[in-house]
C-alpha positions in Angstrom: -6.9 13.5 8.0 -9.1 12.7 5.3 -7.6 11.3 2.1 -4.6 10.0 3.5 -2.7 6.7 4.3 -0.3 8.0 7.0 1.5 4.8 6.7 1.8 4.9 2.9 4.1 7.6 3.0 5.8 6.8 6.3 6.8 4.0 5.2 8.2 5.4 1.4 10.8 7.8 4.0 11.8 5.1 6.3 12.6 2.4 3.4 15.8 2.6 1.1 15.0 2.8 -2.7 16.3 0.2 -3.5 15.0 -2.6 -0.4 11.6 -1.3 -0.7 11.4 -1.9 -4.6 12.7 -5.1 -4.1 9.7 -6.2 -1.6 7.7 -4.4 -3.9 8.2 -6.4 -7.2 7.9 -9.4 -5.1 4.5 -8.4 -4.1 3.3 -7.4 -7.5 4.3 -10.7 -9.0 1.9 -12.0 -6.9 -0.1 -9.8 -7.2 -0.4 -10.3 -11.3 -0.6 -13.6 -11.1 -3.5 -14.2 -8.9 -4.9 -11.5 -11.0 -4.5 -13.6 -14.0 -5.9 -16.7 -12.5 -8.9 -15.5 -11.4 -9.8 -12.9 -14.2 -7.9 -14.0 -16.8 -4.4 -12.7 -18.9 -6.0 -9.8 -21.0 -5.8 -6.7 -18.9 -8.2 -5.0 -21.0 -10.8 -7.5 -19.9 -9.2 -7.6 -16.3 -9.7 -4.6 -14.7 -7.6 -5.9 -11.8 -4.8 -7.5 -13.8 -4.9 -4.0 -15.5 -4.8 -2.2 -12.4 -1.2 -4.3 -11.3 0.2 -4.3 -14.5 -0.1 -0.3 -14.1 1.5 -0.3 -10.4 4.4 -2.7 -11.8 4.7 -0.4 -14.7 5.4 2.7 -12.4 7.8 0.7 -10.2 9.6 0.2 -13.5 9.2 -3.5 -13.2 10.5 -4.8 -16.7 8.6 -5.7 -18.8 9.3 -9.6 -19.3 9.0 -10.3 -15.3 5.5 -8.4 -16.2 5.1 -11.2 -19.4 6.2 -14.0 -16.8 4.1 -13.2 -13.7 1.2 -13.0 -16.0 1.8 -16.9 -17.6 2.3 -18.0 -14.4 -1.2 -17.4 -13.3 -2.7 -18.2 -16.3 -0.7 -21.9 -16.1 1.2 -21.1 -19.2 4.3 -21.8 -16.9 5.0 -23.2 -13.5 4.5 -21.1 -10.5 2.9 -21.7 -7.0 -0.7 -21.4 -6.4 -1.0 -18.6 -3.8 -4.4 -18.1 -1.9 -6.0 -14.0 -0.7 -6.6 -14.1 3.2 -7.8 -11.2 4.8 -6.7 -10.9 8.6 -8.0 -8.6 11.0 -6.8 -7.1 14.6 -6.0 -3.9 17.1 -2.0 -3.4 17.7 -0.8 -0.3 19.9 -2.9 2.2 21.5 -6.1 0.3 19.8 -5.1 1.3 16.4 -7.1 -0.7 13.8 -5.1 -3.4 11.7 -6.3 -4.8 8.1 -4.0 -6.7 7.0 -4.4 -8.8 3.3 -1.5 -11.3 2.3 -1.1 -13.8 -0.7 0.1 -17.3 0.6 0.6 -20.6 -0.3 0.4 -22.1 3.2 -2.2 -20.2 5.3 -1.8 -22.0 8.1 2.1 -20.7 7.9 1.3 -16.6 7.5 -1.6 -16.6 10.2 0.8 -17.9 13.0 3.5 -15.3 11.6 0.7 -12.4 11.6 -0.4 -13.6 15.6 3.0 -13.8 16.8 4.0 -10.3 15.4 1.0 -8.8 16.7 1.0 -11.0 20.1 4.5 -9.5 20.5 3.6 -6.0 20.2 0.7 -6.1 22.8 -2.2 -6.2 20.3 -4.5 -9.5 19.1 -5.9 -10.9 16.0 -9.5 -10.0 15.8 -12.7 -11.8 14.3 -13.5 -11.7 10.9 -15.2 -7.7 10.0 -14.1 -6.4 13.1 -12.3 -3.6 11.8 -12.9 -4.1 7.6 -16.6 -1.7 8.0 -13.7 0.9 8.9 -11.7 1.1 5.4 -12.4 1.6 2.0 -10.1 1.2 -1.4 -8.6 3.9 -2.7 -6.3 5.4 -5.2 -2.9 7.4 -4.2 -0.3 9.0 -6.4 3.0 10.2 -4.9 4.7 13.5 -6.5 8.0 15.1 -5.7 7.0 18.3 -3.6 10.3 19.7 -4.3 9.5 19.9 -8.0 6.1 20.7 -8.4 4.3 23.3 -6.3 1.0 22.9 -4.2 -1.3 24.4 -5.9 -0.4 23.6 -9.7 -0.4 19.5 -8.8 -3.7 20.3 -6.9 -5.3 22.1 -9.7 -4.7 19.8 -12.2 -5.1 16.5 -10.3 -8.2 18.0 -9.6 -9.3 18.3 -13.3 -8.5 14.8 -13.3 -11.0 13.5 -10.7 -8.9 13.5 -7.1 -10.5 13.2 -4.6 -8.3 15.2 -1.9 -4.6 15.6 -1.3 -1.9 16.7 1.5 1.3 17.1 1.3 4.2 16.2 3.9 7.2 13.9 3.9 8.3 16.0 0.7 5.7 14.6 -1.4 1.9 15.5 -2.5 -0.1 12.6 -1.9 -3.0 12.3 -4.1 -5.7 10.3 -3.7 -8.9 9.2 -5.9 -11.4 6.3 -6.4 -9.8 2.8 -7.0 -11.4 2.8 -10.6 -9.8 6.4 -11.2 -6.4 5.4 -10.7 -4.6 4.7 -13.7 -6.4 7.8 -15.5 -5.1 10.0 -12.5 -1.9 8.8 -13.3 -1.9 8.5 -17.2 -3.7 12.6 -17.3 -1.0 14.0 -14.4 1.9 12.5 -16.8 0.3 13.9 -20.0 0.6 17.4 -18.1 4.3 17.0 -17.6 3.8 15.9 -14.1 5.6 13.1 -12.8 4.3 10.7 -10.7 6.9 8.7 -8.5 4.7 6.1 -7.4 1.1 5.0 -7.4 -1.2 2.3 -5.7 -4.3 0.8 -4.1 -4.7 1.8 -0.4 -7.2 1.0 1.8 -8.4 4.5 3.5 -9.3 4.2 6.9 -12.2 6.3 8.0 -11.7 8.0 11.1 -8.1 7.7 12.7 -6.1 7.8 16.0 -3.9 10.1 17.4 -0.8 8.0 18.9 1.5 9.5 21.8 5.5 8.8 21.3 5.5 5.4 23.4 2.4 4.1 21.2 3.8 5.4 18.0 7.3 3.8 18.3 5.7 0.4 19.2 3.0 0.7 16.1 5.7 1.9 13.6 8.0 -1.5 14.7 4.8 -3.3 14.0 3.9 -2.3 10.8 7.6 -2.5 9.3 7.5 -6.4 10.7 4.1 -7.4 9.2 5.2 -5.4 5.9 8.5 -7.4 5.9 6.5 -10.8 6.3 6.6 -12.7 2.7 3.2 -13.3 2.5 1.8 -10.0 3.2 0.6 -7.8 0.6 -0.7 -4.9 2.0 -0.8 -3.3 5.4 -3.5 -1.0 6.5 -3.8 0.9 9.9 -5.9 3.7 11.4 -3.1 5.7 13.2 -2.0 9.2 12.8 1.2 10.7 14.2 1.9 14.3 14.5 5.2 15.4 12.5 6.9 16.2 15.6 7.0 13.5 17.2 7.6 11.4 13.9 10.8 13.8 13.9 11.9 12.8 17.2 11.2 9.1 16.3 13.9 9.3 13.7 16.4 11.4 15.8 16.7 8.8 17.8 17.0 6.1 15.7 19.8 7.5 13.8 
């Protein structure tokens, strides 16, 4: 399905509110900081740090752990030193795994990432064996209960999106990386409210996984998004809605 992160609104249904902001802010702390370190503390000259600070703004992150995470890379106040590692592998039915974490101890988070995907029958991959496969992308999240189809998708496209679907009760929107926070800033200046936003990486052809794949690559993904280190997790996979149905029945 072109345009769309299947996982990136899986995973908004499966989470509770309040444990997935939780992860969330931790992750965007990071995120800021290393953002500051590298680009500097100004996120009009920072298009990255500006890009964060935006996401943490949306996930009404307050203001001063904002202020905080932002000193912190800059070396105006303590704070560990956290390193970007890019890891790459197959889990499930062959699916594609890009995974991307901030750590302080590499050697710590690669052994966590191996043993996750060890356990699930997949395998860490060399370096670029899946990476020629995604691309960075944009993605707002709407209500679909409170604004129809068409309307979002008419004026989202005035605004530069790039495509959009709509399932798990929400329209997912999606446009170029750069295109982001004025997707989000224009939909909000047309009384449209956006739930959430953020950077995905868009995989560019997917797989279609049966039930017994599916349940075993869903498992996976909620364990290597649960890891502390990792910052975002990226897959190839597509489920139909049926069997993501049945998936839940049975879990419940």
């Amino acid at each position: 399905m072109s345009g769309h992160s299947k996982w990136a609104t899986i995973k908004r249904k499966k989470s509770k509110e309040d444990e997935r902001r939780g992860r969330v802010f931790t992750k965007l702390i990071k995120e800021i900081s290393v953002a500051a370190r590298t680009g500097g503390g100004d996120p009009d000259s920072n298009p990255r740090l500006r890009t964060a600070v935006d996401t943490a703004k949306a996930a009404n992150m307050p203001k001063e752990n904002i202020e905080r995470a932002i000193k912190k890379g800059t070396g105006e106040l303590p704070g560990a030193s956290y390193e970007e590692a890019v890891y790459e592998g197959y889990g499930p039915g062959g699916v594609a795994l890009y995974l991307e974490v901030l750590t302080d101890n590499k050697n710590r988070t690669v052994s966590e990432v191996r043993h996750l995907l060890t356990k699930s029958g997949g395998r860490m991959g060399e370096a670029g064996c899946v990476a020629w496969m995604f691309s960075p992308k944009g993605q707002v999240y709407i209500d679909a209960g409170r604004y129809d189809e068409e309307t979002v998708m008419l004026e989202a496209g005035e605004l530069g999106a790039e495509d959009m679907v709509t399932e798990n009760e929400l329209h997912v929107v999606t446009t170029s990386q750069e295109n982001l926070a004025a997707l989000r800033d224009g939909l909000a200046g047309k009384g449209i409210e956006v739930k959430d936003s953020e950077i995905v990486m868009m995989p560019s052809n997917t797989i279609k996984l049966e039930e017994k794949d599916a349940a075993k690559v869903l498992k996976l993904m909620e364990s290597l998004e649960d890891l502390e280190d990792m910052q975002r997790v990226s897959s190839n996979f597509d489920i139909d809605e049926e069997v993501l149905e049945k998936l839940a029945a049975e879990e419940s």
